[in-house]
Backbone as a ProteinNet text record, in pm:
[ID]
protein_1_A
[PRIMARY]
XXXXXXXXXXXXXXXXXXXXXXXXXXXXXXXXXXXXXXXXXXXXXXXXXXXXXXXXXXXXXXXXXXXXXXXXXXXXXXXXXXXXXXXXXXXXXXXXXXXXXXXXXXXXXXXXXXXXXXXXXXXXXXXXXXXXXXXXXXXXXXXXXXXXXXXXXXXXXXXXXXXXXXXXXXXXXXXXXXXXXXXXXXXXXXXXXXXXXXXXXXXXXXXXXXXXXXX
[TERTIARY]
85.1	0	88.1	61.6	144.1	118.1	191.8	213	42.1	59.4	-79.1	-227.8	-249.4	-328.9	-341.4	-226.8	-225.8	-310.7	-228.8	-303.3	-478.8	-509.2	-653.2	-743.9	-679.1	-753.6	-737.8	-660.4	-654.1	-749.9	-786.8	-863.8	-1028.6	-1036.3	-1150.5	-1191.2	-1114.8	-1164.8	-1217.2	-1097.7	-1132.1	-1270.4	-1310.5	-1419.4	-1513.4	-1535.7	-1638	-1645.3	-1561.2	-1544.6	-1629.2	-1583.9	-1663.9	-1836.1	-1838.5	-1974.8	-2054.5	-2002.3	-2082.5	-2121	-1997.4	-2018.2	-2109.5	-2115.8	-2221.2	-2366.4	-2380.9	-2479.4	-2571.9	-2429.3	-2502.9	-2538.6	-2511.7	-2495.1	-2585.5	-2658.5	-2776.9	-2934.5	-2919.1	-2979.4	-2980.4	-2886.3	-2898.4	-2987.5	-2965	-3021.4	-3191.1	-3220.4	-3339.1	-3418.8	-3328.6	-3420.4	-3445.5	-3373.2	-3351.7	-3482.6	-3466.9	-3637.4	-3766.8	-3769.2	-3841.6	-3889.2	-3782.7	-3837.3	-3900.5	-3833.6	-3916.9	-4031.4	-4076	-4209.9	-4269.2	-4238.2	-4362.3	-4305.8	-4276.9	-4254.7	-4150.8	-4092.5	-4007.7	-3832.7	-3917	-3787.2	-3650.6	-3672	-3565.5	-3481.4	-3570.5	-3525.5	-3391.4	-3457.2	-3422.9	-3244.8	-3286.1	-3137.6	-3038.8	-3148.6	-3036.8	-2966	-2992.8	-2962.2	-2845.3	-2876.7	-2829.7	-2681.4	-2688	-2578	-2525.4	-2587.8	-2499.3	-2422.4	-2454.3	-2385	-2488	-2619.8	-2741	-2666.7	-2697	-2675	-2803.9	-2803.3	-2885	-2974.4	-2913	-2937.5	-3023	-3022.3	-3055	-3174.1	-3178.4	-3332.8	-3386.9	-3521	-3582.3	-3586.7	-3684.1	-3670.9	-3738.7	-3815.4	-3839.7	-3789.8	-3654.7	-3600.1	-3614.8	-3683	-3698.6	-3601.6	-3563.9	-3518	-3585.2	-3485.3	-3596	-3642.8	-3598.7	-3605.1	-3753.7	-3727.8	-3873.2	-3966.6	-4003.4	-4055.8	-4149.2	-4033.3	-4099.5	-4171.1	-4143.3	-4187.8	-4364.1	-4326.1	-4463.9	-4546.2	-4534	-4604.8	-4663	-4588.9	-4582	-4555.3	-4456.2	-4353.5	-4245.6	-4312.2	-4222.7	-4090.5	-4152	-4011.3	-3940.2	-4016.7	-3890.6	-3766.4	-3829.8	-3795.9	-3724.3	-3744.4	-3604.3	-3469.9	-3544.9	-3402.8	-3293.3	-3378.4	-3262.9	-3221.1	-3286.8	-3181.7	-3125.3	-3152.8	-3007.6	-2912.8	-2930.1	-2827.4	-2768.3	-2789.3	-2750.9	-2820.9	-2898.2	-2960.3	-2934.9	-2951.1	-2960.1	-3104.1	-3165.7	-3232.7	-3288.6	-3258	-3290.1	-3275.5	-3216.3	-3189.4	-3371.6	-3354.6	-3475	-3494.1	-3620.1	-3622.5	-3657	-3679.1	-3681.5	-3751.4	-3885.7	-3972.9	-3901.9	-3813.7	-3752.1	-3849.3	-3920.1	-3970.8	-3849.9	-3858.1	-3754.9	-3862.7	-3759.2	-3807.8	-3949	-3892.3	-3937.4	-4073	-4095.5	-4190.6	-4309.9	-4235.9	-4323.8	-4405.1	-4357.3	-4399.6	-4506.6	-4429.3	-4568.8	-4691.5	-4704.8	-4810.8	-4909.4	-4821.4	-4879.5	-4935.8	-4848.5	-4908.8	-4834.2	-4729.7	-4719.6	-4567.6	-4622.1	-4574.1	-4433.7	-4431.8	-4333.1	-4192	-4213.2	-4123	-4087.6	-4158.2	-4127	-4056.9	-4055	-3973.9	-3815.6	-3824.8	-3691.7	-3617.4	-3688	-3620.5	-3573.2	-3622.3	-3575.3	-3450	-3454.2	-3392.1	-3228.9	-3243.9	-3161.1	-3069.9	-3125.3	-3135.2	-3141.7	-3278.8	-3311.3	-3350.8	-3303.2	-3349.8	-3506.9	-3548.9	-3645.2	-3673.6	-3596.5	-3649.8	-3604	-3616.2	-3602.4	-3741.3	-3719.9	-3821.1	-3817.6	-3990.3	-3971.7	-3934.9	-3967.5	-3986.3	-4115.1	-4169.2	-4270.9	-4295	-4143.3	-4142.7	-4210.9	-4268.2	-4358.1	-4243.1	-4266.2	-4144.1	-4285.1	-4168.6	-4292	-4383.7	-4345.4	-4470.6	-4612.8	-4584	-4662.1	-4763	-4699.5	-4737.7	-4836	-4761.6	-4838.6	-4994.8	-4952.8	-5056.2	-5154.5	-5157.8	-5239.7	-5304.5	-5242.9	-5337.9	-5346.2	-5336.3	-5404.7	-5308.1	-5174.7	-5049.3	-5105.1	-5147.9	-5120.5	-4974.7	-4962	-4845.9	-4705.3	-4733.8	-4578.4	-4590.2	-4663.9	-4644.1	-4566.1	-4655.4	-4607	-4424.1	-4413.1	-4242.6	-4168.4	-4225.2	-4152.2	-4137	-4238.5	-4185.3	-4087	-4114	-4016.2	-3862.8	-3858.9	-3702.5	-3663.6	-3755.2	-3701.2	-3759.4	-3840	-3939.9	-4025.8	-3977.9	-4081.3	-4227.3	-4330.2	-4440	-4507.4	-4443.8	-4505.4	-4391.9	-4333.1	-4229.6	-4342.1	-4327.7	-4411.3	-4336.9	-4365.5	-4312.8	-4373.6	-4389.3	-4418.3	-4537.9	-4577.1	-4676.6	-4719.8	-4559.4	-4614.2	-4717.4	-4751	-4838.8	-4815.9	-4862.6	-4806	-4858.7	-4799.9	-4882.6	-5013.9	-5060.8	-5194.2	-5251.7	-5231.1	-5271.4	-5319.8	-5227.8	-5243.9	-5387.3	-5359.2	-5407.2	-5592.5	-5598.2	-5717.1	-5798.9	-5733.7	-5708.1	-5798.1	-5771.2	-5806	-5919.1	-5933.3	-6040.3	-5944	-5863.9	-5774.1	-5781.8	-5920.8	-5882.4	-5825.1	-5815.5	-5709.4	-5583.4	-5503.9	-5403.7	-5361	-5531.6	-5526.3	-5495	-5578.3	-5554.5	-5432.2	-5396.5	-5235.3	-5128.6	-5157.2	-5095.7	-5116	-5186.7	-5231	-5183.7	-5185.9	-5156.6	-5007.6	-4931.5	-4757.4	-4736.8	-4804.3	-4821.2	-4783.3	-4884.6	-4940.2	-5040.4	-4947	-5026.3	-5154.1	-5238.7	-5359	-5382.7	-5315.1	-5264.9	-5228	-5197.7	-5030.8	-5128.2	-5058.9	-5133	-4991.5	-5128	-5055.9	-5043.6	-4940.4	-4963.8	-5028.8	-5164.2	-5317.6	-5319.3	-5272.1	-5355	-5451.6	-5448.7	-5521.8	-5495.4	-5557.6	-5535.5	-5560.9	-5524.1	-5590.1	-5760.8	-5821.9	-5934.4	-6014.3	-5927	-5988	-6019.8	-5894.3	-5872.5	-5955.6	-5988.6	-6092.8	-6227	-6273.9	-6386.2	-6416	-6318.2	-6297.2	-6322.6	-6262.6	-6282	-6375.8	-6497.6	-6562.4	-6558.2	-6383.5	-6292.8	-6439.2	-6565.9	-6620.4	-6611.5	-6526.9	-6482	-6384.5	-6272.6	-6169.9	-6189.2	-6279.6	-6363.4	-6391.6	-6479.2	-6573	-6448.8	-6290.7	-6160.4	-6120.5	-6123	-6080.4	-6156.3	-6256.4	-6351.8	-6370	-6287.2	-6321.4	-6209.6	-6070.4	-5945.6	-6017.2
-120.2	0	124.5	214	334.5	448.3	493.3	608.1	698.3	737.3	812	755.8	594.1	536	537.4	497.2	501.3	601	729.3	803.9	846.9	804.3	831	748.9	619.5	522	573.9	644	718.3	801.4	915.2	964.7	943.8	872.8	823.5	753.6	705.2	561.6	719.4	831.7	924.2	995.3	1047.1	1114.2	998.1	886.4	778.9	788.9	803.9	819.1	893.6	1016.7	1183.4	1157.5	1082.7	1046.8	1017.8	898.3	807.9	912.9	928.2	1043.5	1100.2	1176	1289.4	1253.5	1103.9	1067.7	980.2	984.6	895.5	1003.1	1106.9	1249.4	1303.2	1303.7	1394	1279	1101.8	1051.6	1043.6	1071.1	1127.2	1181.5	1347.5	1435.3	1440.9	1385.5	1351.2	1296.2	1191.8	1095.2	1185.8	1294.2	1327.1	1414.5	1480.7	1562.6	1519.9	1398.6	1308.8	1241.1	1233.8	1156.7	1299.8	1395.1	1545.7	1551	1513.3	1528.5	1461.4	1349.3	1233.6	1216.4	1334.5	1318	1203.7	1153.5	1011.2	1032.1	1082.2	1078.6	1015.9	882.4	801.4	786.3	807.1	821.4	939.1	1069	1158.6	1191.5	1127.1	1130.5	1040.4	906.8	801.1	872.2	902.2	967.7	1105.2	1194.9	1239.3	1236.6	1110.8	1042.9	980.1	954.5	903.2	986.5	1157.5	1283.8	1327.7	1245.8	1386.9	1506.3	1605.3	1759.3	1805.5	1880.8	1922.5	2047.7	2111.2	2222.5	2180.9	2053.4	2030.8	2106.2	2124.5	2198.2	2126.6	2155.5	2124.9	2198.6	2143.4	2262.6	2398.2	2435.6	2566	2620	2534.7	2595.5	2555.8	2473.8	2450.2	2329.9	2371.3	2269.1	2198.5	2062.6	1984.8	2069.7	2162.5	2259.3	2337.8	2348.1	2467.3	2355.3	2247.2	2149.5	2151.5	2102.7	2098.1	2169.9	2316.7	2452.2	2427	2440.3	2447.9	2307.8	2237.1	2101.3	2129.4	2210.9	2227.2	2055.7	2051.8	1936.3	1958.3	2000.7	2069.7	1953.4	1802.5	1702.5	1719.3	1724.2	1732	1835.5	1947.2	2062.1	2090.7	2039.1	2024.5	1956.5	1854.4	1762.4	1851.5	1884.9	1934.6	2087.3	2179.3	2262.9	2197.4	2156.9	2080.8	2011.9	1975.5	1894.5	2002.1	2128.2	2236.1	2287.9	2271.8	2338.3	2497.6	2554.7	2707.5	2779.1	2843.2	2891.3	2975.7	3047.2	3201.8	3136	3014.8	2985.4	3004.4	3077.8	3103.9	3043.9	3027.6	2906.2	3016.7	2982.1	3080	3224.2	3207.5	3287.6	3371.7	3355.9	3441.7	3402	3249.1	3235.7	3157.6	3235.3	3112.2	3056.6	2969.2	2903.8	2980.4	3054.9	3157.9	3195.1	3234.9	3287.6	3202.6	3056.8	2939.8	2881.2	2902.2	2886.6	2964.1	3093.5	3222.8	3191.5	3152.1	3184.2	3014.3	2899.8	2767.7	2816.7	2875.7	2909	2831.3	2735.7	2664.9	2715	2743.2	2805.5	2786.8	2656.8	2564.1	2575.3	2605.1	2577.2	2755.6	2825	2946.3	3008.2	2952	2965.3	2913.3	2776.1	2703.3	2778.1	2841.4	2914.9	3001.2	3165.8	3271	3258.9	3107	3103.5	3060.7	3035.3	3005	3085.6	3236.5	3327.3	3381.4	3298.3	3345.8	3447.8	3491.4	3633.8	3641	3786.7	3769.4	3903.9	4009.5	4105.8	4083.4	3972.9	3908.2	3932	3956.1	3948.4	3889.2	3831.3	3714.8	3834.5	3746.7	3875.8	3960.2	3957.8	4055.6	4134.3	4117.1	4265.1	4200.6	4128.2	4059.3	4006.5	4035.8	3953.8	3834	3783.3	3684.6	3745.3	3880.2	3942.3	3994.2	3966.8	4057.2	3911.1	3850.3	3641.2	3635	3621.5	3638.8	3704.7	3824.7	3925	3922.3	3867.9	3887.5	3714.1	3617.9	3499.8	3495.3	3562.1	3605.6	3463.7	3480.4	3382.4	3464.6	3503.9	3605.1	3571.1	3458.1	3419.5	3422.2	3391.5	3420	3573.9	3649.5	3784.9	3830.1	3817.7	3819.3	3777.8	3681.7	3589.3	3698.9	3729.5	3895.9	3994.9	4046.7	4180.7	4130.9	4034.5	4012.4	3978.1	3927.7	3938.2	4022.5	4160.2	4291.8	4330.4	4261	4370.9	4473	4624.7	4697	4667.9	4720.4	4687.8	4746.3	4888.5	4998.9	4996.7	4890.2	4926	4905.3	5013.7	4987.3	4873.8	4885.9	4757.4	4785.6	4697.8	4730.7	4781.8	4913.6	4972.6	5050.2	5053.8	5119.7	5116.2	4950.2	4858.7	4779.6	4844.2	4772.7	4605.2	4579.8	4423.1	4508.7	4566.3	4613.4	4645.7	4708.6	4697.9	4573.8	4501.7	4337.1	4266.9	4270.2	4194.9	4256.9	4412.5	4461.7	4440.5	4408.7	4361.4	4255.6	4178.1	4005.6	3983.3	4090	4114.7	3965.5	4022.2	3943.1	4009.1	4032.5	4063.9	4062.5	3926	3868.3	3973.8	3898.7	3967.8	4135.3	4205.8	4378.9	4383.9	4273.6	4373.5	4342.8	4276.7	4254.9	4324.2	4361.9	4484.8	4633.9	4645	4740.1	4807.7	4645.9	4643.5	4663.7	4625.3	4649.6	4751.5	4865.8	5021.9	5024.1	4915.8	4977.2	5089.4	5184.8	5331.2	5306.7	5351.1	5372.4	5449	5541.4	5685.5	5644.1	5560.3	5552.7	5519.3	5599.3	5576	5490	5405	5327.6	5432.2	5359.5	5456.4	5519.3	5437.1	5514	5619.3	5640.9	5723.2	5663.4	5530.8	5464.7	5437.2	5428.5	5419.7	5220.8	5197.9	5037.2	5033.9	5147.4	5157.9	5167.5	5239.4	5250.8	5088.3	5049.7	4925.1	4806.8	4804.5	4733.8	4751.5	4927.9	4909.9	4875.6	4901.4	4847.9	4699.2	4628.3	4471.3	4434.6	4498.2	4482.8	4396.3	4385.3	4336.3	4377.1	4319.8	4411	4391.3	4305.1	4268	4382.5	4385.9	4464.9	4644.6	4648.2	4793.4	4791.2	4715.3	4708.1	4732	4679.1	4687.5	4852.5	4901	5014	5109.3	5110.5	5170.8	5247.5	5136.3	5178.3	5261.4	5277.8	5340.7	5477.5
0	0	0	-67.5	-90.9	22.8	37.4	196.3	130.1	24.8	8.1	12.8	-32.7	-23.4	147.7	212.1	344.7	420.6	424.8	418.2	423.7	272.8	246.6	355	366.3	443.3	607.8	627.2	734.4	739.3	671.2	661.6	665.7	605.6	533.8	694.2	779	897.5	1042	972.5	1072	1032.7	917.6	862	917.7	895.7	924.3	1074.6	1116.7	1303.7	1344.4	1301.5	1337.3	1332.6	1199.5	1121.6	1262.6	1251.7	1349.1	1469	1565.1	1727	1651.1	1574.4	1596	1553	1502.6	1482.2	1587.4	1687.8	1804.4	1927.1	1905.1	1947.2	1969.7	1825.3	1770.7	1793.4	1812.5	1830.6	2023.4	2038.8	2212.3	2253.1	2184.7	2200.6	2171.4	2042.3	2009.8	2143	2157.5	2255.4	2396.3	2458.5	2557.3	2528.6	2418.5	2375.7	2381.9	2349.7	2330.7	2480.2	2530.3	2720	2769.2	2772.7	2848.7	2809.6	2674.1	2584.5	2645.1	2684.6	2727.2	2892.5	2968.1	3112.2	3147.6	3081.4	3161.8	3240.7	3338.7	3409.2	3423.4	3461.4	3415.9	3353.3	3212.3	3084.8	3081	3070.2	3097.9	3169.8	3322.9	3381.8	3378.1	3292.6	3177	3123.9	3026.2	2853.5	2927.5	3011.8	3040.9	3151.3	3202.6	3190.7	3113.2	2978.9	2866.4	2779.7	2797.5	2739	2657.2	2656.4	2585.7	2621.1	2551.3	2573.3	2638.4	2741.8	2851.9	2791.8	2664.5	2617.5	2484.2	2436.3	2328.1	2266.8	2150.2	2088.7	1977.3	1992.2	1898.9	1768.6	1685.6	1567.4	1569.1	1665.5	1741.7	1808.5	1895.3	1988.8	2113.5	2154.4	2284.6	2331.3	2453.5	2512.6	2610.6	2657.3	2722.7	2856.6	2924.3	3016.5	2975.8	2867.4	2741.6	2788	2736.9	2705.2	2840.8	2975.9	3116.7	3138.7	3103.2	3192.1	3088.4	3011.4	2904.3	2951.8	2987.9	2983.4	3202.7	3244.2	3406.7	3492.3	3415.5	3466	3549.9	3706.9	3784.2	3841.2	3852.1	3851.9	3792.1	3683.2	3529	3517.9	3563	3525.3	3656.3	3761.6	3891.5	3897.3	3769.4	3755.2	3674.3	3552	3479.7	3519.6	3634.7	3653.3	3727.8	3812.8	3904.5	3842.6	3704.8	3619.8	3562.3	3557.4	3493.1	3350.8	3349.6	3255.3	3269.8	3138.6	3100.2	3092.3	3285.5	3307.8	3216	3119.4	3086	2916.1	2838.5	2712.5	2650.9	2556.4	2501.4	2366.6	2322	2203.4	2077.1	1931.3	1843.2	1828.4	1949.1	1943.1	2073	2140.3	2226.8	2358.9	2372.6	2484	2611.1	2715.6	2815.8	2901	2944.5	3087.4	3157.2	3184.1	3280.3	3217.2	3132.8	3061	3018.1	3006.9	2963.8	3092.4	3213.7	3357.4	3408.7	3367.1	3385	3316.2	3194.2	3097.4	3130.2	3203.3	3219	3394	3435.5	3583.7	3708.2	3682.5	3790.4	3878.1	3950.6	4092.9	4128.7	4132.9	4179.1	4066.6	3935.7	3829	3857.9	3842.3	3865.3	3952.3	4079.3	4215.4	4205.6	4106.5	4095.6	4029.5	3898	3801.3	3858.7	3939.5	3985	4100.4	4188.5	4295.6	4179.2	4068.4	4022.9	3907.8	3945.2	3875.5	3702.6	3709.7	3558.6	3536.7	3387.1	3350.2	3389.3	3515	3491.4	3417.5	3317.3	3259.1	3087.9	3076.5	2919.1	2849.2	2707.3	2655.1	2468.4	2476.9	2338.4	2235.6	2101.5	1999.4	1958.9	2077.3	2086.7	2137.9	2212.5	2349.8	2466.3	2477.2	2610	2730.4	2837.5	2990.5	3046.2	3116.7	3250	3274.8	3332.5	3403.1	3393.9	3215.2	3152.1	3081.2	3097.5	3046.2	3205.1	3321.7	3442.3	3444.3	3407.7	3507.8	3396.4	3205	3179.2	3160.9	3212.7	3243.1	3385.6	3492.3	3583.3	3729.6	3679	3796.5	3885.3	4004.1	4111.1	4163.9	4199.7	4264.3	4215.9	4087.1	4017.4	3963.2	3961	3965.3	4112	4210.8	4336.5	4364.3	4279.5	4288.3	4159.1	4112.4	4011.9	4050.2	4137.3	4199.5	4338.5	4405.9	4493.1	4419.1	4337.2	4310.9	4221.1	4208.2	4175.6	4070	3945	3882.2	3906.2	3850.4	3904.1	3917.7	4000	3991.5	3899.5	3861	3738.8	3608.2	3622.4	3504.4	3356.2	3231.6	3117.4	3009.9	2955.7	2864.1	2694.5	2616.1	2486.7	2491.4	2415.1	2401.2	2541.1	2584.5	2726.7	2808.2	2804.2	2930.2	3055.7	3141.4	3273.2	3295.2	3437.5	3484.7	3486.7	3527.3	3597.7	3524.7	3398.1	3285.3	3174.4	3172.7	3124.3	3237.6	3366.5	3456.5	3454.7	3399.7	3365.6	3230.7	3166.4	2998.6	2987.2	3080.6	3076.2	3223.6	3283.7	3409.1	3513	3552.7	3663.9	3766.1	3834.4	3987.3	4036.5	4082.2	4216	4156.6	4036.3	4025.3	4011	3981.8	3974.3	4111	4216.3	4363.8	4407.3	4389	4474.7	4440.5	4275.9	4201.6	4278.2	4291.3	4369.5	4500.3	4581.8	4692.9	4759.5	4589.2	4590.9	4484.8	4507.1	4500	4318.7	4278.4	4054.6	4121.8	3989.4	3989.9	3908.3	3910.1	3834.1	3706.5	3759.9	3623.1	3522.9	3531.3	3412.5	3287.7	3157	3026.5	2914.2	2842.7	2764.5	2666.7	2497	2383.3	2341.6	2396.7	2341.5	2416.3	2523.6	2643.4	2700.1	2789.8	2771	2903.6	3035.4	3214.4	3197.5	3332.1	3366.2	3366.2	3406.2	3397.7	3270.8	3154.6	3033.8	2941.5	3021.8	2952.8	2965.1	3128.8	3153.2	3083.1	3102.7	3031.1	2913.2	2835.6	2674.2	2617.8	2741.2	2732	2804.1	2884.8	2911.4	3046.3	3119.4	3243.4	3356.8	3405.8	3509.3	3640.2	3643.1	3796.5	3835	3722.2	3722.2	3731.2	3675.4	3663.7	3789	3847.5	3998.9	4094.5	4132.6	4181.1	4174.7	4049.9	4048.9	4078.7	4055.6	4094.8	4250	4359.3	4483	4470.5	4397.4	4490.3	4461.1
[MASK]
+++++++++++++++++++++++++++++++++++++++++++++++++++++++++++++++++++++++++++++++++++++++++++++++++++++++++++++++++++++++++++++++++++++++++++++++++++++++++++++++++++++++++++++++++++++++++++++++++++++++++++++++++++++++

């Protein structure tokens, strides 16, 4: 065999090498997507001791972390930050963790995330944060877990709309009064010129109207 044939066959056994790893790699990873999808724990901190990637995505972007928070798979979603997952990694639409917790509601995934310091003033590509996912499907509690680890309570946001605004939008009592109660101004006008009160009446919010009404 000639030093160059040599060679090639060198090559060629290494290119086939690479082949393979990354095909057993990417079938890792699949599968690791695939156990979060259908809750299987086991599975999960198998694969992930076999070198699944913890970060893996789908073809939207989500990781198996995305997957938990959206499905309110708070086991799930304990394992893999404690395995290290990337709290704040956001999927194509610019949704994270965090945001996917807020808008499903569950308490528990939301608490893990912040204690672990995820972005909580990120936003998708719509300009939207947690808080604003929260207060207009009506979390009280994970609103409550936002302003405690430092979102303003009046900070505006796209279209210059508050929580209290969102939370009037969608007639979220519970969540207008507690807004309230951790000093959301009333005044404040959206782009329109538009108060929490205008907003309610517009959507016809009349619980939320009936709330504002007394301050």
């Amino acid at each position: 065999m000639t030093k160059r044939l040599r060679l090639l066959t060198i090559f060629l056994s290494m290119t086939c090498a690479i082949a393979y790893a990354q095909e057993d790699a990417y079938t890792l990873n699949e599968r690791l997507l695939s156990a979060t999808r259908e809750g299987d724990q086991a599975s999960v901190a198998r694969l992930l001791d076999e070198g699944a990637a913890i970060d893996s995505r789908n073809r939207i972007g989500d990781t198996p972390l995305i997957s938990a928070c959206k499905k309110g798979l708070a086991p799930m979603a304990r394992i893999l930050i404690e395995r290290g997952a990337n709290v704040s990694q956001a999927n194509v639409q610019g949704i994270t963790p965090l945001m996917a917790a807020a808008f499903d509601g569950n308490d528990e995934i939301a608490a893990l995330l912040i204690a672990r310091h995820a972005d909580v003033a990120a936003t998708d590509r719509v300009g939207k944060t947690a808080i604003e996912y929260a207060a207009g499907q009506g979390r009280t509690a994970i609103v409550q877990l936002l302003l405690d680890a430092g979102v303003d309570v009046n900070a505006a946001y796209r279209n210059h709309l508050t929580a209290l605004m969102w939370a009037a939008g969608y007639d979220r009592d519970e969540t207008a009064s507690m807004l309230l109660a951790r000093g959301a101004k009333r005044d404040l006008r959206d782009d329109r010129g538009l108060t929490a009160m205008d907003i309610a009446e517009q959507t016809h919010s009349m619980r939320v109207v009936e709330l504002l009404s007394k301050g």
